[in-house]
C-alpha positions in Angstrom: -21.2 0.7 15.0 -22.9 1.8 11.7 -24.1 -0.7 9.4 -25.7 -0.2 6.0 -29.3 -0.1 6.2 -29.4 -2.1 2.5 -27.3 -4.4 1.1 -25.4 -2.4 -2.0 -25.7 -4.7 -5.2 -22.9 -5.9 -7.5 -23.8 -3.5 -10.3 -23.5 -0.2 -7.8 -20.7 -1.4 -6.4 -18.9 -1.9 -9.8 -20.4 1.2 -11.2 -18.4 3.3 -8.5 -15.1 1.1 -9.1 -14.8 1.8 -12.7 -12.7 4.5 -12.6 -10.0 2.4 -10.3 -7.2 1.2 -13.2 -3.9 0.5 -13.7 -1.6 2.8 -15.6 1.4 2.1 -17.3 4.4 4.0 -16.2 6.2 7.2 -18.1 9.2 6.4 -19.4 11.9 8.7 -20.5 14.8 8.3 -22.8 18.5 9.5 -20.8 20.3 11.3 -23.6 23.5 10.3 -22.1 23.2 6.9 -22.0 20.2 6.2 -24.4 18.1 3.9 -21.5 14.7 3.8 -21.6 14.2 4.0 -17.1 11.0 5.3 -15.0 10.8 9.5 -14.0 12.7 10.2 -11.4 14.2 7.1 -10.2 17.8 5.7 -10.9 18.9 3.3 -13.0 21.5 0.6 -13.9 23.9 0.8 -17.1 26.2 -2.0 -17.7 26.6 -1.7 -13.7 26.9 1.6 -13.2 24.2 3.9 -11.5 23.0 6.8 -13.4 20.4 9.1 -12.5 19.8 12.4 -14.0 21.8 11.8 -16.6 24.6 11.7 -14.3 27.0 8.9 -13.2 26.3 8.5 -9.4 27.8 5.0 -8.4 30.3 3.6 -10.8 30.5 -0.4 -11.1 33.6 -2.0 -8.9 35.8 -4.1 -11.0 36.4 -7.5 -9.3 39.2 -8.6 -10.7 
């Protein structure tokens, strides 16, 4: 197996993991329902399921 001829100090190791950072996520705005929700991915209004704009599941009434 290979094995590194040198050990690779702290600083070079952290100089080439500078560029690994978290990003917040993009948001959007549904102009149907006004909810701020993530890109592509569905979301819950008062219990229903919207995506797209779009009601997909509606919320069952328990009554």
């Amino acid at each position: 197996m290979a094995h590194p001829k040198r050990k690779i100090s702290k600083q070079r190791r952290d100089k080439r993991r500078t560029h690994y950072k978290a990003t917040p996520p993009t948001l959007a705005t549904c102009p149907t329902t006004g909810e701020v929700h993530k890109y592509h991915r569905a979301y819950y209004v008062d219990g229903d399921l919207y995506y797209k704009g779009k009601l997909v599941i509606p919320a069952t009434e328990t009554k």
